[in-house]
C-alpha positions in Angstrom: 119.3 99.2 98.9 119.2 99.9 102.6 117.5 103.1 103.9 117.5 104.7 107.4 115.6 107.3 108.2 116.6 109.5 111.8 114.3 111.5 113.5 114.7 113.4 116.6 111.2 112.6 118.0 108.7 109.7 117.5 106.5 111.0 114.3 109.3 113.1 112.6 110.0 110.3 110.0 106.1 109.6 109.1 105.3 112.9 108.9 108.5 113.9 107.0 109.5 111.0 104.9 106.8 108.1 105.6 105.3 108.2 102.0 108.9 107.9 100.4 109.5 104.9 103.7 106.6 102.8 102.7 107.6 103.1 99.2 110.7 101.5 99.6 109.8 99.0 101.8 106.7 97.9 98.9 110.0 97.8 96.6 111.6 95.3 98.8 114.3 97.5 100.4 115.1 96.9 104.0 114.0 100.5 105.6 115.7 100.8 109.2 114.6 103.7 111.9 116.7 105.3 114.1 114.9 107.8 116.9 116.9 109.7 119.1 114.4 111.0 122.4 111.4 109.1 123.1 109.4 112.5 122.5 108.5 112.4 126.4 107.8 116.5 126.3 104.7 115.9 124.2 103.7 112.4 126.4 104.3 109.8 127.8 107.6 108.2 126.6 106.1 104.8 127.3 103.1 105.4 125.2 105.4 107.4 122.6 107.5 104.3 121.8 104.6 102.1 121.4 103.0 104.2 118.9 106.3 104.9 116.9 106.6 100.8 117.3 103.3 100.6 115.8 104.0 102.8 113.1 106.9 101.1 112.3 105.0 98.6 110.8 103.2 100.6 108.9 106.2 102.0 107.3 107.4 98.4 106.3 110.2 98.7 108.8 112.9 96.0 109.2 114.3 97.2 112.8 114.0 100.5 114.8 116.7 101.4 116.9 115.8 104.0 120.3 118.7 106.5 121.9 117.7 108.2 125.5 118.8 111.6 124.7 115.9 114.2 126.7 113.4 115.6 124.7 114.4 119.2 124.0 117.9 118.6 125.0 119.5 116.6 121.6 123.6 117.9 122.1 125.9 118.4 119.1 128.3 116.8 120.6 130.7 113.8 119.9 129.0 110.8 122.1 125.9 111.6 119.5 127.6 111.7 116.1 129.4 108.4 117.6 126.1 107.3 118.5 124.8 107.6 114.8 128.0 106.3 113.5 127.3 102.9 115.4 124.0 102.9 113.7 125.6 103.6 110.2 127.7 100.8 111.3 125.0 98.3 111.7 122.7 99.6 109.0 125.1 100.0 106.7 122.5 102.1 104.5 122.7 103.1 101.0 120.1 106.3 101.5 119.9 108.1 104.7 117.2 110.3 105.7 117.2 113.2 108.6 115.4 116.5 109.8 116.3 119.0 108.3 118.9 121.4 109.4 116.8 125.3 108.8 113.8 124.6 111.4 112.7 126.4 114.7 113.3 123.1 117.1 116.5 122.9 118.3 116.1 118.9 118.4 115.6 119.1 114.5 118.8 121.4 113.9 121.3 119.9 116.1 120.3 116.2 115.2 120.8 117.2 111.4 124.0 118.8 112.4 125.2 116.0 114.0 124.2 113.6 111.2 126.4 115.6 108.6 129.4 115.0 110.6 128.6 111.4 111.1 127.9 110.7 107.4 130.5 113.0 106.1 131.5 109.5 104.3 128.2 108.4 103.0 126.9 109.6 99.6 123.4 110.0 99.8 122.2 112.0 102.6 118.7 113.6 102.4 116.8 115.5 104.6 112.8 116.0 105.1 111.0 118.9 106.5 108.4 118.8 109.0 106.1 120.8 110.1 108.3 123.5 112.4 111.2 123.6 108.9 111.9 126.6 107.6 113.6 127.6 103.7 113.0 124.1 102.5 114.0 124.0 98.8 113.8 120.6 98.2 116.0 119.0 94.5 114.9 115.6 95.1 110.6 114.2 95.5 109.2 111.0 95.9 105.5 110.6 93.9 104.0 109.3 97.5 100.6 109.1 95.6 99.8 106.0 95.7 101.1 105.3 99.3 99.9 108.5 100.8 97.0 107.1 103.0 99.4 104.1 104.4 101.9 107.2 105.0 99.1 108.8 107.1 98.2 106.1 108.7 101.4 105.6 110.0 101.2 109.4 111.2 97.6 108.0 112.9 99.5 105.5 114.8 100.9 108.4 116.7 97.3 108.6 118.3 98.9 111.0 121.6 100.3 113.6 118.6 97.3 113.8 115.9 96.1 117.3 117.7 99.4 118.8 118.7 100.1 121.6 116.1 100.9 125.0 116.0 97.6 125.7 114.1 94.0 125.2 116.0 91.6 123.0 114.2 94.2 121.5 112.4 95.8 118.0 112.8 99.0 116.5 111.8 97.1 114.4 109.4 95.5 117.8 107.9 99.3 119.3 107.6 101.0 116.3 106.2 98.3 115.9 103.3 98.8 120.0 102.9 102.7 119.2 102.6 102.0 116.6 100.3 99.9 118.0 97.3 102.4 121.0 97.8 106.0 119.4 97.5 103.2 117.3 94.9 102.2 120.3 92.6 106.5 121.2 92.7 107.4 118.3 91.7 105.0 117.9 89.4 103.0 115.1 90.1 99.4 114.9 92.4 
């Protein structure tokens, strides 16, 4: 099976979906990213596209695609859901992957917006939540156990990122293992 995971910044898909990524790709399934701003607002994009590139191989990924939409500034519009249509197009996934919709960046929302209408003919759309979601119920969990520290190592590749949170003294890495025993304990598993 094909997977694609969309994020609207370099490190939204490691930090919300890279355990399930690397997963896949162990399994043998072609895993394809698709990131829509090069992240420029928190660095440089230069140095934000080589770290995602990095991390790319981490995750096992076959091929990651890049849009130029400005950081902060993701449009629900039709030249993006056509944009993600052409993807779907070349792709052809089986399991797609996004933000989710509920969370306090409006890159997050209107990217997962914009993915429902340009999936509204695929079956299995999922989303992830990251660390500015909010109301995340999530009906579906990966056991990421035993591919959790390649998952955070991907997240390390994003070396300009590991410090930018919304919590002092705590690093992505420290919020992504939080996420991951919690979503862990609810789905029952470590």
């Amino acid at each position: 099976m094909k997977v694609l995971a969309i994020g609207a910044h370099p490190d939204d898909i490691e930090f919300g979906c890279g355990g399930a990524l690397v997963s896949f790709s162990k399994k043998g399934h072609p895993v394809f990213l698709f990131i829509v701003t090069m992240g420029e607002m928190g660095g440089d994009s230069l140095v934000r596209k080589t770290e995602q590139m990095n991390a790319a191989k981490i995750l096992g990924a076959s091929d990651v695609f890049f849009s130029d939409y400005p950081d902060t500034q993701i449009p629900v519009d039709k030249q993006l859901i056509s944009r993600i249509e052409g993807i779907l197009r070349k792709v052809e996934p089986d399991i797609i992957l996004v933000n989710y919709p509920d969370d306090t960046h409006q890159d997050h929302r209107n990217l997962a917006s914009a993915t429902i209408s340009a999936t509204r003919y695929v079956r299995n759309v999922l989303f992830y939540e990251g660390p500015t979601t909010q109301k995340f119920t999530p009906n579906v969990f990966i056991d990421v156990g035993a591919v959790l520290d390649e998952k955070l190592s991907a997240l390390s590749a994003h070396t300009s990122q590991t410090l930018k949170t919304n919590i002092e003294g705590l690093s992505i890495l420290d919020l992504a293992k939080a996420a991951a025993t919690f979503r862990g304990i609810q789905g029952r598993v470590k």
